[in-house]
N, C-alpha and C positions, 0 to 999 in steps of 0.2 A: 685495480683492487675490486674483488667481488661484495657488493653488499645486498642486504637488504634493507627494501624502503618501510619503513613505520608508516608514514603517510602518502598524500599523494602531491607527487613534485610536477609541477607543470612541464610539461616538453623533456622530461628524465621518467620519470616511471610514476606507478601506483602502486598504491601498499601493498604490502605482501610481495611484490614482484620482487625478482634477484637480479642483479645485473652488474656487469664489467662497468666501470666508472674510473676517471683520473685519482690515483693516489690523492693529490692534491686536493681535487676537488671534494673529494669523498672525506677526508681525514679535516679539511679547514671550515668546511661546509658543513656537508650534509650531516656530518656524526656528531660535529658540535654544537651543532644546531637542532639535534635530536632527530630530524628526520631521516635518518636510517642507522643501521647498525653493520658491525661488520660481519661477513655469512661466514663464522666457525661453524663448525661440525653441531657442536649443541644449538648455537641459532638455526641450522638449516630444521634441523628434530625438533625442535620447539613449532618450529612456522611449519613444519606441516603436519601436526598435530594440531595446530590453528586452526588450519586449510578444512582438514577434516573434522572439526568441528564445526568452522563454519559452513560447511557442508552437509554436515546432520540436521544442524538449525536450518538449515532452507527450504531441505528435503519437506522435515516436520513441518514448516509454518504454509508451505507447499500442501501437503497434506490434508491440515487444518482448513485452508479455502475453500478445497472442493468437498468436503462434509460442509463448510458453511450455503458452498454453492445448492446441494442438493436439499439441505433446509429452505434456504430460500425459494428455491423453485419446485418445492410441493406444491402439490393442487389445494392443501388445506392454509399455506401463507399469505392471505389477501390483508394488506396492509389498510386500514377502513381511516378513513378523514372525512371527517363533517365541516363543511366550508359555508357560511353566506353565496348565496344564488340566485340571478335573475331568474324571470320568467323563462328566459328562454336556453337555462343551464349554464349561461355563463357565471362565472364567480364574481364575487363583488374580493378583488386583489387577485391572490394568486399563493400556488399551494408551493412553497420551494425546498431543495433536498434538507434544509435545516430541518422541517415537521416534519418529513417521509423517515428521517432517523432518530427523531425524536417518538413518535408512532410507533416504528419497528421496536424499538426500544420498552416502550409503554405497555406493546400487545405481547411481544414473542420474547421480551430478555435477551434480544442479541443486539450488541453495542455495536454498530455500526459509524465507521466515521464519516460526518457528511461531504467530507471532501473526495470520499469514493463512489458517490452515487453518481451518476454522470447524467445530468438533466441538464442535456444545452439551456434551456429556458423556464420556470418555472408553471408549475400546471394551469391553465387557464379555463378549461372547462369540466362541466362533471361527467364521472361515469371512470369505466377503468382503463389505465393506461401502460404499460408495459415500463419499467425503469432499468437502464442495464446499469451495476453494480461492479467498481473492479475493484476486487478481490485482491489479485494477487498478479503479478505481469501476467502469469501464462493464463489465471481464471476469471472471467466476467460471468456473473449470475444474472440471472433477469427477475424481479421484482413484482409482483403485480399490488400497484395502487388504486382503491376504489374512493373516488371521493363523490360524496352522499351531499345533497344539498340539503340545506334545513333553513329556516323561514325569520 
């Protein structure tokens, strides 16, 4: 029996996929249990009418990254933080992606989540440091952070 999967079946398929499956298995299981349905002619035209829309949306949000990308990486984007600092530039803590999105956020209105910022370790000294930023799978931005000591 051909169906398609609503969701994702472990070691059987992922949604949206079609596939050959046991009468049995397919009609006691999987459609009873809502994860999948049977592929008529109008389910196939529904689901790839899905496909291509979730297609459009990837394209778009695809899109939207790399306009975010080359905002970020203007020469006029310097993200500015004022930290406590020793004598000799070090900080007194440490500057982490939580303030670099919170900043960005502060200076430029663009809402950045900080769990895309990608800073192995959090800043430790003053002056500017390069941040890469992922975006989107295929786009990473690079950032530049100035953090300014004050007394």
């Amino acid at each position: 029996m051909k169906i398609i999967f609503l969701e994702d079946v472990r070691g059987k398929g992922k949604r949206g996929e079609v596939k050959e499956v046991p009468d049995g298995y397919a009609q006691n299981f999987l459609i009873k249990n809502g994860k999948a349905k049977a592929a008529t002619a109008s389910a196939m035209s529904q689901l790839k009418g899905q496909q291509k829309a979730e297609q459009k949306k990837a394209e778009e949000e695809l899109e939207e990254s790399k306009q975010l990308k080359t905002k970020l990486e203007s020469d006029d984007t310097v993200v500015e933080i004022s930290a406590k600092a020793g004598t000799d530039g070090r900080l007194f803590g440490s500057v982490p992606s939580k303030q670099i999105a919170q900043a960005l956020n502060k200076q430029y209105g663009l809402k950045i989540d900080k769990r895309k910022i990608e800073l192995p370790e959090p800043i430790r000294v003053a002056g500017y440091t390069n941040v890469p930023v992922k975006l989107h799978s295929e786009v990473t931005a690079k950032i530049r952070v100035h953090v300014t000591e004050t007394n």
